[in-house]
Phi, psi and omega in degrees: 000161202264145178275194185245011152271330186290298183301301179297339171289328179266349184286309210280007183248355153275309190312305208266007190271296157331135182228154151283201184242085187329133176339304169318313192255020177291119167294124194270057086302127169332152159214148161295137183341324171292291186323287183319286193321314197293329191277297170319321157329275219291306183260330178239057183272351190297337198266020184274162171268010151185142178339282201259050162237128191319134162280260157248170197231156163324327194277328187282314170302312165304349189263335179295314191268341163280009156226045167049019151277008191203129184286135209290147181310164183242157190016094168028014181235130175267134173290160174319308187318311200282320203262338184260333166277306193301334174281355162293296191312330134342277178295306173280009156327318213252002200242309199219193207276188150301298228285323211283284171326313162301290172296010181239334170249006167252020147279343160272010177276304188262027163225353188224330182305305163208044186252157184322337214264153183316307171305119179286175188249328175308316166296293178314292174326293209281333204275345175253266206321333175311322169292328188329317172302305191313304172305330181297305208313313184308313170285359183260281185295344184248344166274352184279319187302329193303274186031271214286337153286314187297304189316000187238340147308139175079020200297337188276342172271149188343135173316297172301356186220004162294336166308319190265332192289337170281331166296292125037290172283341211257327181295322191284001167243358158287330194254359154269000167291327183288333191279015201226307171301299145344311197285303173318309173282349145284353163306288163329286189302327168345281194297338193292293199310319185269011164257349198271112160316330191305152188275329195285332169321353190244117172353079229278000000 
């Protein structure tokens, strides 16, 4: 069994393995529904939690644009725009609701997807993505600090059950950290909604 140093030496050497997807190589020519699934397949397979589970499938795609998060295809082919809403959508699946994920993209659906404003939905992408390095590092310095308190836990118990009892301190505070962040950002999106003229904007 892996020790749990052993274990944090394999998180950061996945952390530093992770990439997004750059702008550049989003294609700008439409593509079909196959194309699109495949090209995602293809760039965010590091981020799956097992080999044979899906970045996405048709049924997701189709599930997106039937709860309005993604603007329906034109003749069956999706734009750089549609590839650019889905890798947000993408990250955030696993995090927050439809409901959630609908109000937080849909002022860039109906202002940067093909609205008047200067600002590309392209622009948006590279300019938050732009951070990614700074955030890694941050997140790195901040699960070794997580670690580096559990490892100093449980010091009075058995020897033979300190390993596990730490890994254990070190998971449950990783995952009251996300859950705490998590809380902020539905906190946020709250507050948007209930500020937002818009009807879609309100709590369904």
């Amino acid at each position: 069994m892996k020790t749990n140093e052993e274990r944090l030496a394999e998180i950061m050497e996945h952390l530093d393995h992770l990439s997004h997807i750059p702008a550049d190589e989003i294609p700008r020519i439409p593509l079909y529904m196959d194309q699109v699934t495949t090209f995602m397949e293809e760039h965010l397979q590091d981020y799956k939690r097992n080999s044979e589970d899906k970045v996405l499938t048709k049924t997701m795609i189709n599930n997106y644009a039937k709860n309005d998060l993604l603007p329906p295809p034109e003749k069956k082919k999706y734009s750089r725009e549609h590839m650019l809403l889905l890798i947000f959508i993408y990250y955030y699946k696993n995090l927050l609701s439809i409901n959630d994920i609908d109000t937080l993209l849909n002022p860039l659906t109906e202002r940067h997807f093909k609205g008047d404003s200067p600002v590309r939905l392209a622009d948006i992408y590279e300019e938050v993505f732009s951070l990614r390095n700074e955030q890694k590092q941050r997140l790195k310095e901040d699960i070794i600090q997580k670690f580096d308190a559990a490892s100093k836990t449980f010091e009075t118990a058995p020897e033979k059950e300190q390993e596990y009892l730490r890994l254990f301190s070190f998971i449950s505070e990783l995952a009251f950290d996300v859950y705490l962040k998590k809380m902020v950002i539905e906190s946020l999106i709250d507050q948007y909604r209930s500020e937002s003229p818009s009807g879609k904007d309100k709590k369904k």
